[in-house]
C-alpha positions as CSV (number, residue, x, y, z in Angstrom):
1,X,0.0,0.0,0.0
2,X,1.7,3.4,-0.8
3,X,-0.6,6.3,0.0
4,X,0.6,9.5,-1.6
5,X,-0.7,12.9,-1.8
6,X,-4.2,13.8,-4.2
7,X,-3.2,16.7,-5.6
8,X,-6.2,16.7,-7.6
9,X,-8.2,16.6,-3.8
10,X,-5.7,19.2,-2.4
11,X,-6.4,21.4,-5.4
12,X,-10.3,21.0,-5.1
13,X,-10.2,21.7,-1.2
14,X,-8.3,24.9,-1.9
15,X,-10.8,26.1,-4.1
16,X,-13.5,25.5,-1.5
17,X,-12.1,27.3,1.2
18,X,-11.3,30.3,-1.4
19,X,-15.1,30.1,-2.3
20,X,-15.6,30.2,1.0
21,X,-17.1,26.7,1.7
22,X,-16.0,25.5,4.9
23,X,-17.0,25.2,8.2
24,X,-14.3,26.5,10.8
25,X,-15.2,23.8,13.7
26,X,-13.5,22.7,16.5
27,X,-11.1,20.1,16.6
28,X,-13.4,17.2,18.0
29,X,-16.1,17.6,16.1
30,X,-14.9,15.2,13.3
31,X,-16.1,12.2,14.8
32,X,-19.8,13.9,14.1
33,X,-18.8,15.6,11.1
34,X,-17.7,13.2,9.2
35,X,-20.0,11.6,6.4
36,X,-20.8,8.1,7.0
37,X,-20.8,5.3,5.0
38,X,-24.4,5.8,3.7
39,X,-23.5,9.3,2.9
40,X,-20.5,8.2,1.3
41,X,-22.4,5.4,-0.4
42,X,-25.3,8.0,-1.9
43,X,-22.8,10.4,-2.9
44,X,-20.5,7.8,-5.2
45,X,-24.5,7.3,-6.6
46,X,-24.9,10.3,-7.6
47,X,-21.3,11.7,-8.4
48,X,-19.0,8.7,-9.1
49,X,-16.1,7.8,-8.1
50,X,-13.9,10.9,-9.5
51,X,-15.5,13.3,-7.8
52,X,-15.4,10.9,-4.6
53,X,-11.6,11.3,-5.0
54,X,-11.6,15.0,-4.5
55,X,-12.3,14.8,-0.8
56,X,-9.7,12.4,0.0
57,X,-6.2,14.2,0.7
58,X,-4.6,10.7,0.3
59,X,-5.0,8.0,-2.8
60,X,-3.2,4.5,-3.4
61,X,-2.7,4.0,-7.0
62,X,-2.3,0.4,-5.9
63,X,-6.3,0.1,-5.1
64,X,-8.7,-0.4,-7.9
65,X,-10.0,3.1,-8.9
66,X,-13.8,2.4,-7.7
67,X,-13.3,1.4,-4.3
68,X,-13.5,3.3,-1.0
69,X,-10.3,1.2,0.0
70,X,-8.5,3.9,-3.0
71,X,-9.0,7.0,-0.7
72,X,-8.2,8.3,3.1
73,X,-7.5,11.3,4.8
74,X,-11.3,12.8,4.6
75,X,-11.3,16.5,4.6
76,X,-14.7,17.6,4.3
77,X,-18.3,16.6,3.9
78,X,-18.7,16.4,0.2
79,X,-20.2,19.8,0.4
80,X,-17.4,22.0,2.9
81,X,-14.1,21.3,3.9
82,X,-14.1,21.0,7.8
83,X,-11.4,22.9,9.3
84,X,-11.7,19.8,11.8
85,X,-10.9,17.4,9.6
86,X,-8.2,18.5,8.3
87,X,-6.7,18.6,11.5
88,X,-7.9,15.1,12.4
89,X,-6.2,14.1,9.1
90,X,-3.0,16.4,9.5
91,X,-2.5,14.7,13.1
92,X,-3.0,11.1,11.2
93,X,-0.9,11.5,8.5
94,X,2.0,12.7,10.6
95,X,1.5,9.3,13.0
96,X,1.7,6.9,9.6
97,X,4.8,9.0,8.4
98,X,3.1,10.4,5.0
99,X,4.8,13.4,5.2
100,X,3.8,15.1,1.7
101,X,-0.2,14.7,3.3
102,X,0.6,15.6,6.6
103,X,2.0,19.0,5.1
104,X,-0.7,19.8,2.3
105,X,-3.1,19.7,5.5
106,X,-1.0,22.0,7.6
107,X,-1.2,24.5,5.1
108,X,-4.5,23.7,4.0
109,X,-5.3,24.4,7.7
110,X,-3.5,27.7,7.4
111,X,-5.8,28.6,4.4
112,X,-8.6,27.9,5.9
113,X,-7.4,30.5,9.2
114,X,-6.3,33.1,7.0
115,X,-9.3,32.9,5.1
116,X,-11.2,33.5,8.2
117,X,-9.3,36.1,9.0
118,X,-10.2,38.5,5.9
């Protein structure tokens, strides 16, 4: 399994929190943030599986290209990025050593704060 950064994910996430869509959370509200498999499930419905991709910070290339097991490191909720999980996936990505994720997320993170901030 080699789990490297989405770039296409890190560049749609950007462009969220430039449009302004995200919810600037707390840090423990991931846990009830996060979509759940249902949600997941009806979105892939509707969408497919590339736009799926886009709210994953990390894909393996390895994994069949429609299948959940492709994609981790959730940033949002298909709708906003959640400035809670990104740091819930920042934190992760730094304790399994992918590096490249862990550091799209801090600055994504930053984005997110500046953007607040204007």
């Amino acid at each position: 399994m080699t789990v490297k950064l989405n770039e296409t994910a890190l560049r749609h996430a950007r462009s969220l929190v430039r449009d302004g869509k995200v919810v600037r959370d707390e840090r423990d509200a991931w846990s009830e943030h996060a979509p759940s498999a249902d949600d997941e499930n009806a979105f892939i419905d509707d969408e497919g599986w590339t736009d799926y991709g886009k709210w994953y910070l990390g894909v393996d290339d390895d994994d069949d290209r429609d299948t959940k097991q492709r994609y981790s490191f959730p940033y949002g909720d298909f709708k906003k990025v959640h400035r809670c999980g990104v740091i819930s996936l920042e934190s992760r990505a730094g304790q399994y050593d992918h590096d490249d994720i862990r550091d799209a997320a801090k600055k994504l993170l930053e984005l997110i704060d500046d953007e607040g901030r204007s």
